[in-house]
PQR file with spaces between the fields and no chain letter, atoms N, CA, C, O and H, PARSE charges and radii, in Angstrom:
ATOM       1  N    UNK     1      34.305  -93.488  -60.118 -0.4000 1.5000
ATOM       2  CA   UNK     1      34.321  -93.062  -61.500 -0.0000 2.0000
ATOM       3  C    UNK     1      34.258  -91.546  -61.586  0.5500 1.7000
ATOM       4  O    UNK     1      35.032  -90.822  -62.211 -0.5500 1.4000
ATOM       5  N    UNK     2      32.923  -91.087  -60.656 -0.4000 1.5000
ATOM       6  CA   UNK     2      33.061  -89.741  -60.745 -0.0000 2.0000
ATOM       7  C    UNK     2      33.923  -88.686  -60.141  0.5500 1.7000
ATOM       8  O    UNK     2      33.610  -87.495  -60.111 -0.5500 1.4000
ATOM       9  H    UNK     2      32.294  -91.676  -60.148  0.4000 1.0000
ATOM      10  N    UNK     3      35.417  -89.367  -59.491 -0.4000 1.5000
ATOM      11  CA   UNK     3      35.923  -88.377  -58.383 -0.0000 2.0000
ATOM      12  C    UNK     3      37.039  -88.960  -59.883  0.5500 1.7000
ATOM      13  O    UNK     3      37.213  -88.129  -60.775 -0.5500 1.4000
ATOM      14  H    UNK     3      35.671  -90.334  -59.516  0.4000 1.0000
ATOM      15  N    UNK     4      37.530  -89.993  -59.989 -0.4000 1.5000
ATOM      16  CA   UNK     4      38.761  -89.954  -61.145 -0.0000 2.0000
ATOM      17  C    UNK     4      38.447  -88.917  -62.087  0.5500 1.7000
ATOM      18  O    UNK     4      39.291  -88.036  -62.252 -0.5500 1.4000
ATOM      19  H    UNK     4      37.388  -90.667  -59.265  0.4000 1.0000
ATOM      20  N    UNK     5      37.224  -88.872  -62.820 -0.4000 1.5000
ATOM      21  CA   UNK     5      37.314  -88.069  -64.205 -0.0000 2.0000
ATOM      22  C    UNK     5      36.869  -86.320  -63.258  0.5500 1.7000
ATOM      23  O    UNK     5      36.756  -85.293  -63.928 -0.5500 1.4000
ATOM      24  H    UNK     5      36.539  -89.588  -62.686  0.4000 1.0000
ATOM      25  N    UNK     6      36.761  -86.313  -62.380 -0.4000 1.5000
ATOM      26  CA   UNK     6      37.007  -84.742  -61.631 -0.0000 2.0000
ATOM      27  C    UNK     6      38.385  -84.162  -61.285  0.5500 1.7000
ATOM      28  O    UNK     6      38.889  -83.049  -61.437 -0.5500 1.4000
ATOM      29  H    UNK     6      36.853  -87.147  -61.836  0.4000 1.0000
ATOM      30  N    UNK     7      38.828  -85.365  -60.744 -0.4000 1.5000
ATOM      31  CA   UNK     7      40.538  -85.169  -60.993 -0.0000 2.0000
ATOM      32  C    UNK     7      41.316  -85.697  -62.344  0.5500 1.7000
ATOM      33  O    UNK     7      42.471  -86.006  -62.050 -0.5500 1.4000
ATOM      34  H    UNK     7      38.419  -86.269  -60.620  0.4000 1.0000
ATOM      35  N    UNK     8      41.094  -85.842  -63.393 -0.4000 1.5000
ATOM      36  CA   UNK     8      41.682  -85.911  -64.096 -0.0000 2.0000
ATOM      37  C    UNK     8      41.307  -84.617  -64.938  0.5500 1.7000
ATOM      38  O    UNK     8      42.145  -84.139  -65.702 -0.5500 1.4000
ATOM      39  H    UNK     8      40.156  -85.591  -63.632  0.4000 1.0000
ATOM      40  N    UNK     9      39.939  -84.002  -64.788 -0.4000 1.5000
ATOM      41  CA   UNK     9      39.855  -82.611  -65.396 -0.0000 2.0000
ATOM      42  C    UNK     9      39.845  -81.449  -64.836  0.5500 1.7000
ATOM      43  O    UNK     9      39.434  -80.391  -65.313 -0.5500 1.4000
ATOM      44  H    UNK     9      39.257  -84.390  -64.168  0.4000 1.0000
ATOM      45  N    UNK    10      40.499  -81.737  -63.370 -0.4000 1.5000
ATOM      46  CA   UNK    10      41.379  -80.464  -62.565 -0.0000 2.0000
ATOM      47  C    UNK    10      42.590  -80.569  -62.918  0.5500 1.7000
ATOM      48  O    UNK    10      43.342  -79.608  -62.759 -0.5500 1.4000
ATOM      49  H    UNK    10      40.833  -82.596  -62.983  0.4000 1.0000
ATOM      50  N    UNK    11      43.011  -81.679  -63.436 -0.4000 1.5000
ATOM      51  CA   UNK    11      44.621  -81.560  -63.610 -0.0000 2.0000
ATOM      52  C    UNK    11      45.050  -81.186  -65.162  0.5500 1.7000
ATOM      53  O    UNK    11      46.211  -81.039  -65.543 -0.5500 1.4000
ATOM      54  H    UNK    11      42.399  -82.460  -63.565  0.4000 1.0000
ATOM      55  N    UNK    12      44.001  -81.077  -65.879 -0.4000 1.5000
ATOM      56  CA   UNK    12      43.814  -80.846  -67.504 -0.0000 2.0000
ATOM      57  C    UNK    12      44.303  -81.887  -68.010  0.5500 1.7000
ATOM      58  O    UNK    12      45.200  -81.695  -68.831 -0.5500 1.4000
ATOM      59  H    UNK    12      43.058  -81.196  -65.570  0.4000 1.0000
ATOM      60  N    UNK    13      43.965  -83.108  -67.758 -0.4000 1.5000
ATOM      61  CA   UNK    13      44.433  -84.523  -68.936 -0.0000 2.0000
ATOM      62  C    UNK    13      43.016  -84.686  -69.466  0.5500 1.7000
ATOM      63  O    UNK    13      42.952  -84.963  -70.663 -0.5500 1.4000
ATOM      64  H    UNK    13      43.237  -83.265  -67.091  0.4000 1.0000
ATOM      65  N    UNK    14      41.964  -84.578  -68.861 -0.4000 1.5000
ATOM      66  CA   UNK    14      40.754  -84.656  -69.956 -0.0000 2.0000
ATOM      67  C    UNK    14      39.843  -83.345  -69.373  0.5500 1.7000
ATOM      68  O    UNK    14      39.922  -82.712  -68.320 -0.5500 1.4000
ATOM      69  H    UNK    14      42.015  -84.354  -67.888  0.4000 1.0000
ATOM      70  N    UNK    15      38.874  -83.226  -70.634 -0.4000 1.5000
ATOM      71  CA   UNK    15      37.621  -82.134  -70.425 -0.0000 2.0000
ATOM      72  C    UNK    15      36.805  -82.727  -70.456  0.5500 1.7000
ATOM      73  O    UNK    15      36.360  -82.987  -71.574 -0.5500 1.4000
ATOM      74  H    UNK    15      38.810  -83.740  -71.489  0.4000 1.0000
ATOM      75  N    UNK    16      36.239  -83.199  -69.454 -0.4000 1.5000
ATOM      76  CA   UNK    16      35.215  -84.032  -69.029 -0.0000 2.0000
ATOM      77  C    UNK    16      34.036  -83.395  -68.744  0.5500 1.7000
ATOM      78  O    UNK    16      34.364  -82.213  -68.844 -0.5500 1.4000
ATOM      79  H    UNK    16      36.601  -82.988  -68.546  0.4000 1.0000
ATOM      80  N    UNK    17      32.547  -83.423  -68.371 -0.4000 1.5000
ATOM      81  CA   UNK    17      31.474  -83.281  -67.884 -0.0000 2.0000
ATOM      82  C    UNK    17      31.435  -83.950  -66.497  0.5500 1.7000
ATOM      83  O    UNK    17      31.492  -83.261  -65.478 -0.5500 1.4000
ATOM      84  H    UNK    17      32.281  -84.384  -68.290  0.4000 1.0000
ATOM      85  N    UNK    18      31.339  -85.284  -66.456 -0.4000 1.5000
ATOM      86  CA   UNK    18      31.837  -86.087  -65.708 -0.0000 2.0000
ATOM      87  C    UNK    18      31.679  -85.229  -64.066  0.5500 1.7000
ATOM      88  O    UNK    18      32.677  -84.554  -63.812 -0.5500 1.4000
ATOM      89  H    UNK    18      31.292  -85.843  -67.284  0.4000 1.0000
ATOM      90  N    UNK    19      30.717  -85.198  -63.121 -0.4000 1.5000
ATOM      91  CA   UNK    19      32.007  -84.903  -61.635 -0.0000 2.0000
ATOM      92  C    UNK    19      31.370  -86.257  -60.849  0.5500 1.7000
ATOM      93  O    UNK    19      30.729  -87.228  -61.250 -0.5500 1.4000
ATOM      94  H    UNK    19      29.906  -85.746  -63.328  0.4000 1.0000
ATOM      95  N    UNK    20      31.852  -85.844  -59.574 -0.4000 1.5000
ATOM      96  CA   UNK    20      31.175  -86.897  -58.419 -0.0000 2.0000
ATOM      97  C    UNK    20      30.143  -87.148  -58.256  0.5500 1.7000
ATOM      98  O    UNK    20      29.642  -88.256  -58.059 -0.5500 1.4000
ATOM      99  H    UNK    20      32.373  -85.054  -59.249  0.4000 1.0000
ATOM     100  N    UNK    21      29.118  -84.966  -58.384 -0.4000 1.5000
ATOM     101  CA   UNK    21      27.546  -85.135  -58.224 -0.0000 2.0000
ATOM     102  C    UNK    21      27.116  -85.432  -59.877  0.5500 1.7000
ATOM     103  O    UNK    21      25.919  -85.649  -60.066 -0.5500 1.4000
ATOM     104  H    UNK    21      29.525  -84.066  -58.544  0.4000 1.0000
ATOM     105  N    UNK    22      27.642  -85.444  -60.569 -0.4000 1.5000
ATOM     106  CA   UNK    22      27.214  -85.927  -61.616 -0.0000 2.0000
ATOM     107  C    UNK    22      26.796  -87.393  -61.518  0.5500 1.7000
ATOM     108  O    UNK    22      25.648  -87.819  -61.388 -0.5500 1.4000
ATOM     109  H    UNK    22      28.614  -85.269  -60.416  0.4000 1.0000
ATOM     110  N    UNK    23      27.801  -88.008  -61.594 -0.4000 1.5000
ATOM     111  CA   UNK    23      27.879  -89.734  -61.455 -0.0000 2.0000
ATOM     112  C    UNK    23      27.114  -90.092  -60.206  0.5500 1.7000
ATOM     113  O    UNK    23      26.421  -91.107  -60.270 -0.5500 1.4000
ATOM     114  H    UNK    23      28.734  -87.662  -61.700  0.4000 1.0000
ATOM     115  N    UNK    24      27.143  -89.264  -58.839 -0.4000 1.5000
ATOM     116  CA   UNK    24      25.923  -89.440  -57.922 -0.0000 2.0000
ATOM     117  C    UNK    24      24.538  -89.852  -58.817  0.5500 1.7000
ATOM     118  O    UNK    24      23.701  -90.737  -58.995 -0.5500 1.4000
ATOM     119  H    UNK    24      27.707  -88.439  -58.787  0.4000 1.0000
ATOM     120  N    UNK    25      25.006  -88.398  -59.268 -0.4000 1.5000
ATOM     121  CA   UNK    25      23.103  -88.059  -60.115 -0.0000 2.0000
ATOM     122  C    UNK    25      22.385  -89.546  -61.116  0.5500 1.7000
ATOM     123  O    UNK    25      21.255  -90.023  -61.222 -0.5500 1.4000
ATOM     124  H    UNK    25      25.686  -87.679  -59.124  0.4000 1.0000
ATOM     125  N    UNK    26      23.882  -89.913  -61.763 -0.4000 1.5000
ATOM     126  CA   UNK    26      23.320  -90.993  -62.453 -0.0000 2.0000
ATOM     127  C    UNK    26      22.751  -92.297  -61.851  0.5500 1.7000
ATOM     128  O    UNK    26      21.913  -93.055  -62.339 -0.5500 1.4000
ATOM     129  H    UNK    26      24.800  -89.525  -61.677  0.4000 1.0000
ATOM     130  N    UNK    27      23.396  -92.376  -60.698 -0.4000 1.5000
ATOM     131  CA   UNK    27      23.445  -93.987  -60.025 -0.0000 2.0000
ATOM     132  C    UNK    27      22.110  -93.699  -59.281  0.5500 1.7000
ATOM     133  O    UNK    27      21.716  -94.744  -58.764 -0.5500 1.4000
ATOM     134  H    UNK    27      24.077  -91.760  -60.302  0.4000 1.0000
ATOM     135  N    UNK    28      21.353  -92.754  -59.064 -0.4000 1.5000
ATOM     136  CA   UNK    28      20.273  -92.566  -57.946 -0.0000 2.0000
ATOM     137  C    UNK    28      19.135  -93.400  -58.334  0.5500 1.7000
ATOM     138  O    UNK    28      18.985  -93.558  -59.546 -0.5500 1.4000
ATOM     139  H    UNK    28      21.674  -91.905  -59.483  0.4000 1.0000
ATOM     140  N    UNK    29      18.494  -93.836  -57.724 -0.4000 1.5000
ATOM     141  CA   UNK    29      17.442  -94.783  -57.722 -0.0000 2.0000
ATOM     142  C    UNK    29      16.057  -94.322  -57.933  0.5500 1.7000
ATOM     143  O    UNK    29      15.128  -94.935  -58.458 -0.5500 1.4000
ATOM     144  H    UNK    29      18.615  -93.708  -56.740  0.4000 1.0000
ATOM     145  N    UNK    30      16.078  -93.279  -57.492 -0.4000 1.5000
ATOM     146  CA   UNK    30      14.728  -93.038  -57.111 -0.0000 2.0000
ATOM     147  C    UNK    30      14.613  -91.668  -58.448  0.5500 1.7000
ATOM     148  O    UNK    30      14.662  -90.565  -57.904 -0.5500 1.4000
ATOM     149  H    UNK    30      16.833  -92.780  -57.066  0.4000 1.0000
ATOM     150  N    UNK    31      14.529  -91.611  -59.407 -0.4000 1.5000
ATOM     151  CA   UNK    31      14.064  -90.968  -60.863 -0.0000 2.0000
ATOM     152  C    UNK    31      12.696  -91.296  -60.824  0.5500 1.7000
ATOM     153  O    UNK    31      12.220  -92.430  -60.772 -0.5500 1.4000
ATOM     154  H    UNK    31      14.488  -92.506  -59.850  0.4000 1.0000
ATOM     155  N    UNK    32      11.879  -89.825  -60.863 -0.4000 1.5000
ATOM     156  CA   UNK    32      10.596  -90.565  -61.215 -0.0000 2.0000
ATOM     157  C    UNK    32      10.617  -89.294  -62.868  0.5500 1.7000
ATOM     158  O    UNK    32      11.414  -88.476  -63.327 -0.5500 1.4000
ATOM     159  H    UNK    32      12.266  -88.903  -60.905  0.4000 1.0000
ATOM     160  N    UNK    33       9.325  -89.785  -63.219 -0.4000 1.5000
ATOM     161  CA   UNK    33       8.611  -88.964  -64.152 -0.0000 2.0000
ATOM     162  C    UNK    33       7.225  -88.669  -64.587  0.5500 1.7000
ATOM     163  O    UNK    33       6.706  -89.394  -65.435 -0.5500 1.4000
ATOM     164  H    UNK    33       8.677  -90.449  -62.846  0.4000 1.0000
ATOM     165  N    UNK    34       6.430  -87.427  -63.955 -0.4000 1.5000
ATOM     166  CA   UNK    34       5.038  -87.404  -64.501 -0.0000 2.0000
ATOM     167  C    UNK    34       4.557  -86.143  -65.510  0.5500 1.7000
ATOM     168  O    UNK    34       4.127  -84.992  -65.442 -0.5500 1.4000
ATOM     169  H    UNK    34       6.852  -86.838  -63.266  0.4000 1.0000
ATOM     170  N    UNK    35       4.824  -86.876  -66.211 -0.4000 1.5000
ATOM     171  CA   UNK    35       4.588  -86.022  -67.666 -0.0000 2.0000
ATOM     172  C    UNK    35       3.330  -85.272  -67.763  0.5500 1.7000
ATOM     173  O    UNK    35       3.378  -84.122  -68.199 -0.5500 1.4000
ATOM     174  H    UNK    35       5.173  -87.811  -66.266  0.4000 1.0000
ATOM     175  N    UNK    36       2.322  -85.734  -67.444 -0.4000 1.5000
ATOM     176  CA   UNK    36       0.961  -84.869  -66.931 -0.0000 2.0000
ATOM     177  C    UNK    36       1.215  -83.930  -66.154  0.5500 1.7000
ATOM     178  O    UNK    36       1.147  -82.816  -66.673 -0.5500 1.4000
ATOM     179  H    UNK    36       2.283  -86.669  -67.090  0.4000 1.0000
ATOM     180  N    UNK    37       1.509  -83.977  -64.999 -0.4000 1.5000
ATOM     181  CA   UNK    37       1.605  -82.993  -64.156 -0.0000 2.0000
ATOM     182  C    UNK    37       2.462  -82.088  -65.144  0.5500 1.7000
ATOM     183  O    UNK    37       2.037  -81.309  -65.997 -0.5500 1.4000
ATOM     184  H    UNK    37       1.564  -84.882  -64.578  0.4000 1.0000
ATOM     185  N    UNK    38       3.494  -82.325  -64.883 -0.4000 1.5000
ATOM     186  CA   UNK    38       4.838  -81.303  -65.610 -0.0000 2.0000
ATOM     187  C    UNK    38       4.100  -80.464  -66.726  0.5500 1.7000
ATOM     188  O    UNK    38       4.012  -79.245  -66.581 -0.5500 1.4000
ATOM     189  H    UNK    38       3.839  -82.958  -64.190  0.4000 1.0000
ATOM     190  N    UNK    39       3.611  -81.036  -67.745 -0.4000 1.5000
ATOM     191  CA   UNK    39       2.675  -80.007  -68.797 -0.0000 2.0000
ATOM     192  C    UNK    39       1.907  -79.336  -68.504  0.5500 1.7000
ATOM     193  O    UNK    39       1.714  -78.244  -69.037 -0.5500 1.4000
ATOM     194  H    UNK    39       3.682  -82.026  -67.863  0.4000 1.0000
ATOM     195  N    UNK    40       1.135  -79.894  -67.400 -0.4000 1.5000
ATOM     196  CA   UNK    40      -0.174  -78.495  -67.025 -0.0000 2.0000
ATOM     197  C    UNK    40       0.505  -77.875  -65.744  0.5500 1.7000
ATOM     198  O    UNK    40      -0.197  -77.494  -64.807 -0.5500 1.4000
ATOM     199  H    UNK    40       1.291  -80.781  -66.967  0.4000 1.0000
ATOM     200  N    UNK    41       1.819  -77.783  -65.715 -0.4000 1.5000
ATOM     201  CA   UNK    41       2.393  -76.892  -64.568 -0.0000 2.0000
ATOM     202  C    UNK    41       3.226  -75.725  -65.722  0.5500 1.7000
ATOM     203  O    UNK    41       3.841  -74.704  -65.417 -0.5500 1.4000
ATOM     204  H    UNK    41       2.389  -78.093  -66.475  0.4000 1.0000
ATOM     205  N    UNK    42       3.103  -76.018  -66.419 -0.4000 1.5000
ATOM     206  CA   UNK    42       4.063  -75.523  -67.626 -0.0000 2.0000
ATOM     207  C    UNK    42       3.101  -74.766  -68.765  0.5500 1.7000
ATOM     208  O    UNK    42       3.506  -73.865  -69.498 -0.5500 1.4000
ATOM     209  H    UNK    42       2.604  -76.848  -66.667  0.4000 1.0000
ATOM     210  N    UNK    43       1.542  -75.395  -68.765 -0.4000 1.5000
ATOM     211  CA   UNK    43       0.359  -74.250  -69.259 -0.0000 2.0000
ATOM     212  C    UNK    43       0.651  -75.401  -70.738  0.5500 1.7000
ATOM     213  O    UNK    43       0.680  -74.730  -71.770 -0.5500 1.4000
ATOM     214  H    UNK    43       1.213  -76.127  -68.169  0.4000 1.0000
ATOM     215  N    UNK    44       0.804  -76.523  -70.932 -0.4000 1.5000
ATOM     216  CA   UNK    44       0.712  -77.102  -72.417 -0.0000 2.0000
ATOM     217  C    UNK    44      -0.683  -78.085  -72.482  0.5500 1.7000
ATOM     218  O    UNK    44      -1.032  -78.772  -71.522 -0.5500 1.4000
ATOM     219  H    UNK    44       0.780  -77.068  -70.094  0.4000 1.0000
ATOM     220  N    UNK    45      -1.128  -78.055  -73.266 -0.4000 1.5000
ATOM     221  CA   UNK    45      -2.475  -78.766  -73.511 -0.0000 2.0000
ATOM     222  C    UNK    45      -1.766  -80.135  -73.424  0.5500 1.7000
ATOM     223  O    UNK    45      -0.569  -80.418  -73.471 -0.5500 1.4000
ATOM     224  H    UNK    45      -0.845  -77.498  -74.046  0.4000 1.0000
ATOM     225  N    UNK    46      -3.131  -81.081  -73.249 -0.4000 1.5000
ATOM     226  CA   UNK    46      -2.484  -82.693  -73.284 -0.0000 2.0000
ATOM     227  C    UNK    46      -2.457  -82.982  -74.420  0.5500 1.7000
ATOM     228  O    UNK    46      -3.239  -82.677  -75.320 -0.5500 1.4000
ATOM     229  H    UNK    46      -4.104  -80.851  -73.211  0.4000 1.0000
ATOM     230  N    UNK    47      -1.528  -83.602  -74.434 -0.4000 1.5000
ATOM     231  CA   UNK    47      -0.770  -84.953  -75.739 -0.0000 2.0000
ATOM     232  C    UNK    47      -2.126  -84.861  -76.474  0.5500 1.7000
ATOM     233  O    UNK    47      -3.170  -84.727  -75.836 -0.5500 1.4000
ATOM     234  H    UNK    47      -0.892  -83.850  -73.703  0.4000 1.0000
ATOM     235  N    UNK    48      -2.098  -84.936  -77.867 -0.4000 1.5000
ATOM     236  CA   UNK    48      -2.814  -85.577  -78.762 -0.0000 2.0000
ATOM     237  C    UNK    48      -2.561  -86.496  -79.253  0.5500 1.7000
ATOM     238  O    UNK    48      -1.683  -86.120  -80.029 -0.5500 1.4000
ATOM     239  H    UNK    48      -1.249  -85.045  -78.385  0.4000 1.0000
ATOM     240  N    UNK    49      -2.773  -88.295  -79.514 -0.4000 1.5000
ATOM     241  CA   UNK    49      -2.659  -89.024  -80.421 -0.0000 2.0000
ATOM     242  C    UNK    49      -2.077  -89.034  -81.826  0.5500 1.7000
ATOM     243  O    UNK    49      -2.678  -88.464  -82.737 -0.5500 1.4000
ATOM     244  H    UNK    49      -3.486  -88.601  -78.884  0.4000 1.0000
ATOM     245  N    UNK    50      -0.791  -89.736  -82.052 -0.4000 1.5000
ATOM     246  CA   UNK    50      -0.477  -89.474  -83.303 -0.0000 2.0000
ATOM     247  C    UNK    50      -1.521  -89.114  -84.340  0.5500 1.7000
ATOM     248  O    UNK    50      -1.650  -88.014  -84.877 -0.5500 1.4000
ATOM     249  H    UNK    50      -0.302  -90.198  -81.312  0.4000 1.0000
ATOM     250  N    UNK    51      -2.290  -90.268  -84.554 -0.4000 1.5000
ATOM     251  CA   UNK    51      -3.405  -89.867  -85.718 -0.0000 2.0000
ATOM     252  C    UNK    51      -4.328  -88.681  -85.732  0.5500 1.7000
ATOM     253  O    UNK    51      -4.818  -88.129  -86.718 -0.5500 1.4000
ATOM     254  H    UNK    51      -2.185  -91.162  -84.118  0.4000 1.0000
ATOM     255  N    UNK    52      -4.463  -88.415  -84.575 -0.4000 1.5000
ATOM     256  CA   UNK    52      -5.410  -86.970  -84.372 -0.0000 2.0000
ATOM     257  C    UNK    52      -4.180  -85.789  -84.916  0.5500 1.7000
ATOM     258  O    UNK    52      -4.403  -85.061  -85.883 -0.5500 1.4000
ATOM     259  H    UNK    52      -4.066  -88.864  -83.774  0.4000 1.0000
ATOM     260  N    UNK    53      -2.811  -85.738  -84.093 -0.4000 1.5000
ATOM     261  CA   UNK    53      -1.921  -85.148  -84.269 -0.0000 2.0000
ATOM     262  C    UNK    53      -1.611  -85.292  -85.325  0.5500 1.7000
ATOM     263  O    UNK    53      -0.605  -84.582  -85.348 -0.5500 1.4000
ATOM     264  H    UNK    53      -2.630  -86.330  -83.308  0.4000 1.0000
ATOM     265  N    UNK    54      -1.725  -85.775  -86.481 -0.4000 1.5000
ATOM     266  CA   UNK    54      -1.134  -85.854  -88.038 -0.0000 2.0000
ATOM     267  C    UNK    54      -2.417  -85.097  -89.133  0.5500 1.7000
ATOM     268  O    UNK    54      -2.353  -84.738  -90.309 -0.5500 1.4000
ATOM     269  H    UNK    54      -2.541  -86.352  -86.463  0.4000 1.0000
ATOM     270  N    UNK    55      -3.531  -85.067  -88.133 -0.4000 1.5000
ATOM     271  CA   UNK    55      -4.903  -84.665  -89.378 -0.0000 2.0000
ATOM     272  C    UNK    55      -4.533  -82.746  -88.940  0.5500 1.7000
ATOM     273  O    UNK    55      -4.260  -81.867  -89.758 -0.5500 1.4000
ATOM     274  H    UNK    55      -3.582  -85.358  -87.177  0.4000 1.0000
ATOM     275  N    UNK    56      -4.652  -82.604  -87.474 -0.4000 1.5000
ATOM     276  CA   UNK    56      -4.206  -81.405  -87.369 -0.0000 2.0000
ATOM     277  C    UNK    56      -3.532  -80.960  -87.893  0.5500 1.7000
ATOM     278  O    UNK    56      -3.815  -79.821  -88.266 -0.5500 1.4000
ATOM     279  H    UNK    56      -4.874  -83.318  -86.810  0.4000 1.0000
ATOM     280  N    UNK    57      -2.025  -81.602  -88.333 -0.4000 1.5000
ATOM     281  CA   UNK    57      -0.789  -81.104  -88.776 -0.0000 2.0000
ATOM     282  C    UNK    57      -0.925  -80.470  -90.386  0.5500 1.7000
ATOM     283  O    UNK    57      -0.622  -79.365  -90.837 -0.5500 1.4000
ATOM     284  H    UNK    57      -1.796  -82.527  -88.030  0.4000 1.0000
ATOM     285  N    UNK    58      -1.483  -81.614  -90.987 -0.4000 1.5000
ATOM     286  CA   UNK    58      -2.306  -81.931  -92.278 -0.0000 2.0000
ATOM     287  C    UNK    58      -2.991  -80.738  -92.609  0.5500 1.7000
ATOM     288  O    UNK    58      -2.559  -79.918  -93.419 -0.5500 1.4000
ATOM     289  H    UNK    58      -1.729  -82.511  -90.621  0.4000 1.0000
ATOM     290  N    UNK    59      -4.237  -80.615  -91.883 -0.4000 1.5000
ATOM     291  CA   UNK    59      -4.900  -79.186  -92.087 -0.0000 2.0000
ATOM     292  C    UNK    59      -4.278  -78.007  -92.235  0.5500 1.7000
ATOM     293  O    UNK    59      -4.306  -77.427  -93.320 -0.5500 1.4000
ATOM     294  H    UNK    59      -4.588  -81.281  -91.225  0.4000 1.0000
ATOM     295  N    UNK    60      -3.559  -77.442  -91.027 -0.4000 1.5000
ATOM     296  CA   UNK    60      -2.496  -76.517  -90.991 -0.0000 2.0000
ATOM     297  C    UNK    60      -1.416  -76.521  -92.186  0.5500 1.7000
ATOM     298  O    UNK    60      -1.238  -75.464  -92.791 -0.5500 1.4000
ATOM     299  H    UNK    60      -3.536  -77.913  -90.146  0.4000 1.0000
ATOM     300  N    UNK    61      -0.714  -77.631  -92.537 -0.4000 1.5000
ATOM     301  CA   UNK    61       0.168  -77.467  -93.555 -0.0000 2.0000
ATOM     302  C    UNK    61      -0.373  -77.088  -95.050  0.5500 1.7000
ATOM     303  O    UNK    61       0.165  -76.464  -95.965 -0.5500 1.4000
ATOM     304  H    UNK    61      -0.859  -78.490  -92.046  0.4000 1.0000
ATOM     305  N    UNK    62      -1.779  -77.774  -94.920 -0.4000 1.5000
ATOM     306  CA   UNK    62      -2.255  -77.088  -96.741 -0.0000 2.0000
ATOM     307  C    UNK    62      -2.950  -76.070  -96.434  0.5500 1.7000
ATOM     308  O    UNK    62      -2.784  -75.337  -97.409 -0.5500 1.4000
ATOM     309  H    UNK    62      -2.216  -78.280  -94.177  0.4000 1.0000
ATOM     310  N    UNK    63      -3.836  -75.370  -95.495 -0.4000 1.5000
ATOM     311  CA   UNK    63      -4.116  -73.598  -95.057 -0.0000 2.0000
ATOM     312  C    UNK    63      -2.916  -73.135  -95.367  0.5500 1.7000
ATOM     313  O    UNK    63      -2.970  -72.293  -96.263 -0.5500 1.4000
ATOM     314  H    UNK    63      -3.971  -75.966  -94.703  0.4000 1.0000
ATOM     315  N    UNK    64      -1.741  -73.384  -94.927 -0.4000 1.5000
ATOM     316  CA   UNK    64      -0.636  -72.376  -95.440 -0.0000 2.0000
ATOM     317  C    UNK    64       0.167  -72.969  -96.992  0.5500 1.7000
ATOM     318  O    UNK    64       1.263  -72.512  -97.315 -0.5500 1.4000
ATOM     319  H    UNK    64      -1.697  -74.068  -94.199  0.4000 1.0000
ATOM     320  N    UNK    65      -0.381  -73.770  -97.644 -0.4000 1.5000
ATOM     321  CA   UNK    65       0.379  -73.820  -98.730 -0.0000 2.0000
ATOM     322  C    UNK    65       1.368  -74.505  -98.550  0.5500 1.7000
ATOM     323  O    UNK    65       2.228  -73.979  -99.256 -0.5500 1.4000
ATOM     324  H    UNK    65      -1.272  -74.141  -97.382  0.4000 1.0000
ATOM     325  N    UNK    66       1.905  -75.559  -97.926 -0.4000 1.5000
ATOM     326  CA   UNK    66       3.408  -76.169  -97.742 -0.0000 2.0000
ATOM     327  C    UNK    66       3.259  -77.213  -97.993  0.5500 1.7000
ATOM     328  O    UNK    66       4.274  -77.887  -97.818 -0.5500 1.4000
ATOM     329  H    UNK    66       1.206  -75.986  -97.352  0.4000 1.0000
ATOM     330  N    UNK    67       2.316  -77.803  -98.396 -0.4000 1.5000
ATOM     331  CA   UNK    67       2.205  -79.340  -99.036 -0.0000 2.0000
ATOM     332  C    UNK    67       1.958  -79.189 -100.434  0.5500 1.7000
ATOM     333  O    UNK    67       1.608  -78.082 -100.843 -0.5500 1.4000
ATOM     334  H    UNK    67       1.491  -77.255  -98.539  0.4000 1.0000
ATOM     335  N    UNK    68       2.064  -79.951 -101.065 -0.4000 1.5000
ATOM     336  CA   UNK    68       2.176  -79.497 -102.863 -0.0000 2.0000
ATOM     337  C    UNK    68       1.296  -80.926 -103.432  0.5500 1.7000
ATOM     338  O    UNK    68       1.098  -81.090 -104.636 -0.5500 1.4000
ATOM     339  H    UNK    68       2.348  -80.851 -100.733  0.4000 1.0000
């Protein structure tokens, strides 16, 4: 799949994204994801809970006047 749509957008019949290591990239097995780590490697506080996260939001939006 990914070597046709690489040659079909070297030859200009489509503008694809599409390449070989692309379509590699998709089929790979082994995807992980740790969202913890990644944020405190990145300096972001942890997740808050929607409901905690909505009273915060709440507060902040009427201190500045944007709720009516």
């Amino acid at each position: 799949m990914g070597a046709a749509a690489g040659l079909l957008r070297r030859s200009g019949v489509v503008d694809t994204a599409l390449t070989r290591d692309k379509a590699r990239e998709l089929v790979a097995r082994h995807w992980t994801l740790r969202t913890a780590d990644s944020l405190r490697s990145l300096g972001v506080d942890e997740p808050i809970a929607l409901p905690g996260r909505r009273a915060l939001d709440l507060g902040l939006y009427a201190a500045r006047a944007w709720l009516r």
